[in-house]
KOLZA-124137 format. One line per 10 residues: number of its first residue (from 1); for each residue y negated, x negated, z of N, C-alpha, C. Coordinates in nm, 2 decimals, decimal comma, padded with zeros to 4 digits, always signed. Atoms other than C-alpha are relative to their C-alpha. Example, Ala and Ser with C-alpha at 12.3 -4.5 7.8 and 13.67 -1.06 7.14 Angstrom:
<recs>
1> +00,12/-00,09/+00,00/+00,45/-01,23/+00,78/-00,12/-00,09/+00,00  +00,11/+00,09/+00,00/+00,11/-01,37/+00,71/-00,11/+00,08/+00,08 $
</recs>
This chain:
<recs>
1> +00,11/-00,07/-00,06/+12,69/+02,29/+06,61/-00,01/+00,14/-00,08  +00,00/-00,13/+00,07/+12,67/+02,66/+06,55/-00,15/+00,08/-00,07  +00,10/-00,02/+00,02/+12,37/+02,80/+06,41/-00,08/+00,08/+00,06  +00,07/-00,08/-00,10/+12,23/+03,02/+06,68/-00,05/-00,13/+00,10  +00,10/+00,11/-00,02/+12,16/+02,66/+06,83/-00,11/-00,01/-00,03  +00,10/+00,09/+00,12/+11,96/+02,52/+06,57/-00,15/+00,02/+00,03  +00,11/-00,06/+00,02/+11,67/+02,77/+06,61/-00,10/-00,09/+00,16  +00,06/+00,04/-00,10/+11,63/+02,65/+06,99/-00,02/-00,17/+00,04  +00,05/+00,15/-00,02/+11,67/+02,26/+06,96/-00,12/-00,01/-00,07  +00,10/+00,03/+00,05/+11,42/+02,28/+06,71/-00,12/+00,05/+00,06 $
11> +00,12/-00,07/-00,06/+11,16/+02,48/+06,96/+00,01/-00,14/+00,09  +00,04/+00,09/-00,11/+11,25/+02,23/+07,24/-00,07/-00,17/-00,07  +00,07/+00,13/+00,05/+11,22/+01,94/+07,00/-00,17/-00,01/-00,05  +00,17/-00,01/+00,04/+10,85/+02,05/+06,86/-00,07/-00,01/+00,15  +00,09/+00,00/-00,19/+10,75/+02,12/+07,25/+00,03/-00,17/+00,01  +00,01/+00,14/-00,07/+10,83/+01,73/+07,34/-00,04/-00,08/-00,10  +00,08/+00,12/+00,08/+10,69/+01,57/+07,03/-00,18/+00,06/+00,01  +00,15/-00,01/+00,00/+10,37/+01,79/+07,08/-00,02/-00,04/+00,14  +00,02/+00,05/-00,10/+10,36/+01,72/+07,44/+00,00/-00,16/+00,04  +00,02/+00,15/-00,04/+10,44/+01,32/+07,39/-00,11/-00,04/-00,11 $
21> +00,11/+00,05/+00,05/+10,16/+01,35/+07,13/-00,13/-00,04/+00,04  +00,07/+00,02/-00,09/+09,95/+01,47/+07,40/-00,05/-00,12/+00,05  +00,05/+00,12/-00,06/+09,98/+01,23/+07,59/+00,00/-00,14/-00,02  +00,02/+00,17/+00,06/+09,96/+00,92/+07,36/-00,13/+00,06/-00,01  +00,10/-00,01/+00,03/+09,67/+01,06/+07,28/-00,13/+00,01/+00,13  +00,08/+00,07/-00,11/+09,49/+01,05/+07,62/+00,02/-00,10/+00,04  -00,02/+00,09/-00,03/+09,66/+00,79/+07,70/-00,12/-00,13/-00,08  +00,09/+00,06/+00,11/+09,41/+00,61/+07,41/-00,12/+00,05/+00,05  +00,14/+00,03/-00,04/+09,07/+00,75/+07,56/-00,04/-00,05/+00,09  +00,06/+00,14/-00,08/+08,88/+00,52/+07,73/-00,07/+00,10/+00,16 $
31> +00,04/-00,10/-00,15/+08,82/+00,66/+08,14/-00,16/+00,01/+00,01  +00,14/-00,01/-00,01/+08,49/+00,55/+08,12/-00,07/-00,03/-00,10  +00,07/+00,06/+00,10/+08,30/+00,48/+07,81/-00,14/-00,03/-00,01  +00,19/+00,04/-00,04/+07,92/+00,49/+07,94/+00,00/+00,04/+00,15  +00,06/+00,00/-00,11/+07,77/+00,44/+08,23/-00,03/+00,14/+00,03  +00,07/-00,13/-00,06/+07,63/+00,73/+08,47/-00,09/-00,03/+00,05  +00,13/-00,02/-00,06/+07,29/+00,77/+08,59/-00,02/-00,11/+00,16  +00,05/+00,07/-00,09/+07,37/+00,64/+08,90/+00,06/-00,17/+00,00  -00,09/+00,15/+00,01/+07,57/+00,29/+08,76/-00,15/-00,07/-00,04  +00,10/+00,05/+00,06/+07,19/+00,23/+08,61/-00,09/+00,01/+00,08 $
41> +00,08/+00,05/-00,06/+07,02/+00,27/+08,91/+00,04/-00,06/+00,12  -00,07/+00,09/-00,06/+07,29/+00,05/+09,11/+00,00/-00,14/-00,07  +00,02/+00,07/+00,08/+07,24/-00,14/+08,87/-00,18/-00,09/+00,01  +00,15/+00,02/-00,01/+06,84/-00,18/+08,94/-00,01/-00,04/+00,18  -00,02/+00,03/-00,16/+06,93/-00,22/+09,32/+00,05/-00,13/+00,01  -00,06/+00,20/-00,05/+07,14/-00,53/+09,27/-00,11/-00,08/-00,06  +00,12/+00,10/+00,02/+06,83/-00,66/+09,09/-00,11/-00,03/+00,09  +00,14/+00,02/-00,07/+06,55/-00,60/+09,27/+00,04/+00,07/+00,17  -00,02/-00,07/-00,14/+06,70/-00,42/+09,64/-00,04/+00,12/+00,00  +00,07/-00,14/-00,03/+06,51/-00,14/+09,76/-00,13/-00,01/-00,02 $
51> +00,12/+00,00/-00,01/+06,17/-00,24/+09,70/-00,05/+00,11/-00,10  +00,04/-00,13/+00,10/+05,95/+00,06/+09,53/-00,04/-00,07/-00,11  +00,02/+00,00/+00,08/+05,91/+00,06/+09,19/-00,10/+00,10/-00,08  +00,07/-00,05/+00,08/+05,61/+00,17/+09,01/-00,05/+00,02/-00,13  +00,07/-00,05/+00,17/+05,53/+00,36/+08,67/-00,15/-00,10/-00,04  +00,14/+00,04/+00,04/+05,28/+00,18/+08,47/+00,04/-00,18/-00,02  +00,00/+00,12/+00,03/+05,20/-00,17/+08,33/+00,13/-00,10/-00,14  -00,08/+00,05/+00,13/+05,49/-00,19/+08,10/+00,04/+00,09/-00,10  +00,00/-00,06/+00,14/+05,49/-00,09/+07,75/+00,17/+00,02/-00,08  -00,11/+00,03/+00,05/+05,85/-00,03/+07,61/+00,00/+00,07/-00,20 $
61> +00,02/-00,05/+00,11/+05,83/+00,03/+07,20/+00,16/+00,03/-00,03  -00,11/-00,03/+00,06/+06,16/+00,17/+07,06/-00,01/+00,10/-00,11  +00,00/-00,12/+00,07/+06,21/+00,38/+06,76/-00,01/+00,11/+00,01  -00,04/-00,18/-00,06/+06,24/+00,79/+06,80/+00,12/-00,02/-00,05  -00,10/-00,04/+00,05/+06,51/+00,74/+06,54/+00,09/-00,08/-00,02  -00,05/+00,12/+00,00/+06,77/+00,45/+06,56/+00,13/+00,09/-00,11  -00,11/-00,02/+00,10/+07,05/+00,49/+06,25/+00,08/-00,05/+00,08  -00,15/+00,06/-00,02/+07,32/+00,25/+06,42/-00,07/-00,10/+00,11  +00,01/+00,04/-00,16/+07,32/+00,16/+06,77/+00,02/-00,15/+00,00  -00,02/+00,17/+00,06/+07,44/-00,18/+06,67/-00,09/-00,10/+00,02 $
71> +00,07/+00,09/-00,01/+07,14/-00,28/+06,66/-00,17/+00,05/-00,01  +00,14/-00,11/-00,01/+06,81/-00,12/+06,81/-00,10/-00,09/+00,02  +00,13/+00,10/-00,02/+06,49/-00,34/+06,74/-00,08/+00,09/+00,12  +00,08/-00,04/-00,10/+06,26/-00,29/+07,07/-00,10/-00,08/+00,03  +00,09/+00,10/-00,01/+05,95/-00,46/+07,21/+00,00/+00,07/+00,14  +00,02/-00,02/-00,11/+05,86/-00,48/+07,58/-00,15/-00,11/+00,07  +00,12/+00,07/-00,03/+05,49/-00,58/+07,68/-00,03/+00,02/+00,11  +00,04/-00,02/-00,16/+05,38/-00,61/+08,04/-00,14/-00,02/+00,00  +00,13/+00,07/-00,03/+05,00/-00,61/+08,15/-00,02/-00,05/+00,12  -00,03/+00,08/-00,10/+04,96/-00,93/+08,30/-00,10/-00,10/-00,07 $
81> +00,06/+00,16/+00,06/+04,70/-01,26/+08,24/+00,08/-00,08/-00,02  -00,07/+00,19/+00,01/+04,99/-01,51/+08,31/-00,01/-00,07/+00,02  +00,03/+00,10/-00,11/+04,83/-01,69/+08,53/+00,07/-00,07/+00,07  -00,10/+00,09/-00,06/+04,98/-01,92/+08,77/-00,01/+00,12/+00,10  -00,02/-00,07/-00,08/+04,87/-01,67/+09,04/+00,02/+00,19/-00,03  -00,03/-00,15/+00,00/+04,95/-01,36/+08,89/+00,05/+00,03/-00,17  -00,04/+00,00/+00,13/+05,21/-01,34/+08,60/+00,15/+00,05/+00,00  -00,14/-00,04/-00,02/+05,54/-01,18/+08,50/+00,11/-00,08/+00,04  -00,05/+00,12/-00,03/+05,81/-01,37/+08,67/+00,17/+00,09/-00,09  -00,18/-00,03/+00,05/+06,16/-01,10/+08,56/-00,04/+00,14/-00,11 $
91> -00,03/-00,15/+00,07/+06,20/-00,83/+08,29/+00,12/+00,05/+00,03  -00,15/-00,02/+00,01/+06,48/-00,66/+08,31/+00,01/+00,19/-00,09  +00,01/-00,11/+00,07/+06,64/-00,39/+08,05/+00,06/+00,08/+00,00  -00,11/-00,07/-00,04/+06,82/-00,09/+08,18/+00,06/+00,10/-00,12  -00,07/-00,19/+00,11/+07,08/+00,19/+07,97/+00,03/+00,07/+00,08  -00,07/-00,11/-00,09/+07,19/+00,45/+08,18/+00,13/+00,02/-00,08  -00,11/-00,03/+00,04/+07,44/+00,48/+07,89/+00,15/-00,11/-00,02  -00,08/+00,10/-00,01/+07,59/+00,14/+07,85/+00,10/+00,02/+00,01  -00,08/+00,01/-00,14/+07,91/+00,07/+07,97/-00,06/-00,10/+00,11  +00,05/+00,11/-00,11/+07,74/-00,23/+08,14/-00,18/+00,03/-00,05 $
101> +00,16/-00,05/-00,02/+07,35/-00,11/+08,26/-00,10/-00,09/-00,05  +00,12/+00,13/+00,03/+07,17/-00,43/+08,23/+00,04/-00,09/-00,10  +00,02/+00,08/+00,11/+07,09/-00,48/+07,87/-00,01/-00,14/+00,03  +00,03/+00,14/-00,04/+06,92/-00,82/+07,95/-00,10/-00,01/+00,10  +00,07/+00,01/-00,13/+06,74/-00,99/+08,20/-00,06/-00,14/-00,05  +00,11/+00,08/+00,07/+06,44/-01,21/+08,07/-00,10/-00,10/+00,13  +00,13/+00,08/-00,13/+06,23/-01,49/+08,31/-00,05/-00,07/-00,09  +00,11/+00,05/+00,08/+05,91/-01,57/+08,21/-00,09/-00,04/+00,13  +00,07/+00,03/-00,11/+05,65/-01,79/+08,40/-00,15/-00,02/-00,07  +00,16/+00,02/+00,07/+05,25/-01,87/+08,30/+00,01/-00,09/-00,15 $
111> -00,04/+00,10/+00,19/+05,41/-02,15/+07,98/+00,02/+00,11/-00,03  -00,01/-00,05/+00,11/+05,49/-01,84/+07,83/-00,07/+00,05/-00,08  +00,11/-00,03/+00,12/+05,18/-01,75/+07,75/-00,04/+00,14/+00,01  +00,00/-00,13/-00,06/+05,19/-01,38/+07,76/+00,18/+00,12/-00,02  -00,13/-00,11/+00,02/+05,45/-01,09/+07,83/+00,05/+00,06/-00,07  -00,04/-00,09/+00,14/+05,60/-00,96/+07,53/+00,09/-00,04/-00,03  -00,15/+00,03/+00,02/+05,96/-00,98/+07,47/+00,06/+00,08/-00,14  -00,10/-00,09/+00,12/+06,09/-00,82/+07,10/+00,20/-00,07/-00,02  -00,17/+00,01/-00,02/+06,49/-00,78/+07,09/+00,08/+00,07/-00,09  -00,11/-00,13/+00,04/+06,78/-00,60/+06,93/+00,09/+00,01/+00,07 $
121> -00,14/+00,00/-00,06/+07,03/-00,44/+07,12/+00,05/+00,12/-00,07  -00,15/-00,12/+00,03/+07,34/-00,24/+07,11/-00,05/+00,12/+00,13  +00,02/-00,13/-00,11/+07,30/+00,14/+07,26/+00,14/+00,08/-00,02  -00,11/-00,06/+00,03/+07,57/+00,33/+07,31/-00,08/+00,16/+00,00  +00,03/-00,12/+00,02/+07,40/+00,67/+07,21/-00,15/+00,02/+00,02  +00,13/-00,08/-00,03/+07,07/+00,89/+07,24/+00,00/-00,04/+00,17  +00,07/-00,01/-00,15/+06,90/+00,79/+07,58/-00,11/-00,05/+00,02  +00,14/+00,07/-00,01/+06,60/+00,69/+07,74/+00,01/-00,14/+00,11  -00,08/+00,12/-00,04/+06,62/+00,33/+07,81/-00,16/-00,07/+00,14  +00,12/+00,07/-00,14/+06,40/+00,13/+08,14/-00,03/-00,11/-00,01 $
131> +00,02/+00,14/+00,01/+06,23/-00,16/+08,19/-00,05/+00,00/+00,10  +00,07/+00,07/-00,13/+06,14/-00,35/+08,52/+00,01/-00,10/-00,03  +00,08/+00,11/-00,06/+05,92/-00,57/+08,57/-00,06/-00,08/+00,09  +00,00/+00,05/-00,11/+05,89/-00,81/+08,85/-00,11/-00,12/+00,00  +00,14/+00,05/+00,04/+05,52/-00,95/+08,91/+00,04/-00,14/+00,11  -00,02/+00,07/-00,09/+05,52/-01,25/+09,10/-00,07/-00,01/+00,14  +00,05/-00,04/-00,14/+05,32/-01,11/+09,41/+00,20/+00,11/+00,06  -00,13/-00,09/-00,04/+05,70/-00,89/+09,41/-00,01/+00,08/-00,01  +00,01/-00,14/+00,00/+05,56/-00,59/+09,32/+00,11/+00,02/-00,15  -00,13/-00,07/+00,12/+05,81/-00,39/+09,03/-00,12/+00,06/-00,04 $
141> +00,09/-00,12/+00,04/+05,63/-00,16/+08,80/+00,17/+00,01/-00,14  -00,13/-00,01/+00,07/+05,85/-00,01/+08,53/-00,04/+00,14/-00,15  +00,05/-00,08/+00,09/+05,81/+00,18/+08,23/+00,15/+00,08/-00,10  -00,09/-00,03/+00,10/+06,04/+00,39/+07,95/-00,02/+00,05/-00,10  -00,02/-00,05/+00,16/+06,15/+00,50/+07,60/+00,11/+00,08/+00,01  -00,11/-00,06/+00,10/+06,36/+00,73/+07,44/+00,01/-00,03/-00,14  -00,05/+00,01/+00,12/+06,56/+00,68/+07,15/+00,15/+00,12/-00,05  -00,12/-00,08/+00,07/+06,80/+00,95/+06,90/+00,07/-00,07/-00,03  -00,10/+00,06/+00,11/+07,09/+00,72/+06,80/+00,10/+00,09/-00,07  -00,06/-00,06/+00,10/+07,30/+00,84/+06,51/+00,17/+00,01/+00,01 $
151> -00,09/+00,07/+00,01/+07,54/+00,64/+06,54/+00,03/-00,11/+00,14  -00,06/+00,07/-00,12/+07,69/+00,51/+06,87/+00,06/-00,17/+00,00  -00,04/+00,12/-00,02/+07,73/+00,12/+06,96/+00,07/+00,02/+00,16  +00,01/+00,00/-00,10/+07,88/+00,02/+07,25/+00,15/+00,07/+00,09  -00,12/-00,07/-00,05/+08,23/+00,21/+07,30/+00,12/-00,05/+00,02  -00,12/+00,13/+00,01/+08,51/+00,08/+07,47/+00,10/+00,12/+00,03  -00,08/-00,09/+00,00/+08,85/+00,23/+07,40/+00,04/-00,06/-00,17 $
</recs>
């Protein structure tokens, strides 16, 4: 091989290792890693349909400042007696960021006494997280929090 070669295998060879670096390296990010706005209220649809959902009656506590998503203590209080004729029958706990929307889904009936559910979950980032509540006349009310996570749980890839 003569040496006026050399200069140009070594351009084509740098172009096809940086080009198959490229694309190992997309090839490795994840298409979807969190949910979108509307997977979290498709997500509230397969629970409850279309019935309206109203602000108010539930309390959601969450930190302002979560260190590690891993594991975010929360509290969720409904106002409700508990009665047999009028008491929380479903919580349910939405992310918008998730990859999967519906943190958890809690049933409670008048044995439990009162509505107040404390948890940890996993968040995959800073968002403001929902809570619906399902009375047992069928009405929804629903309430929210925000939280800063630091530190992202929850990433798939």
């Amino acid at each position: 091989m003569s040496r006026s070669h050399a200069p140009a295998l070594l351009w084509h060879r740098r172009t096809f290792l940086a080009a198959a670096g490229a694309a190992v390296s997309l090839s490795l990010l994840p298409l979807r890693a969190m949910a979108e706005p509307e997977d979290a209220e498709d997500a509230v649809r397969k629970l409850f349909g279309n019935r309206p959902i109203r602000e108010g009656k539930v309390t959601l506590k969450l930190p302002p400042i979560a260190e590690n998503g891993n594991s975010v203590q929360m509290t969720v209080s409904v106002e409700s007696p508990m009665t047999e004729k009028d008491h929380v029958r479903r919580i349910a706990i939405i992310s918008p960021r998730n990859p999967i929307p519906e943190i958890a889904i809690f049933s409670l009936s008048p044995a439990s006494g009162r509505a107040e559910i404390s948890t940890r979950v996993r968040l995959a980032g800073t968002q403001s997280v929902r809570v619906v509540a399902e009375m047992s006349d069928g009405s929804l009310w629903s309430g929210k929090a925000s939280t800063y996570v630091t530190l992202a749980a929850c990433i798939i890839g």
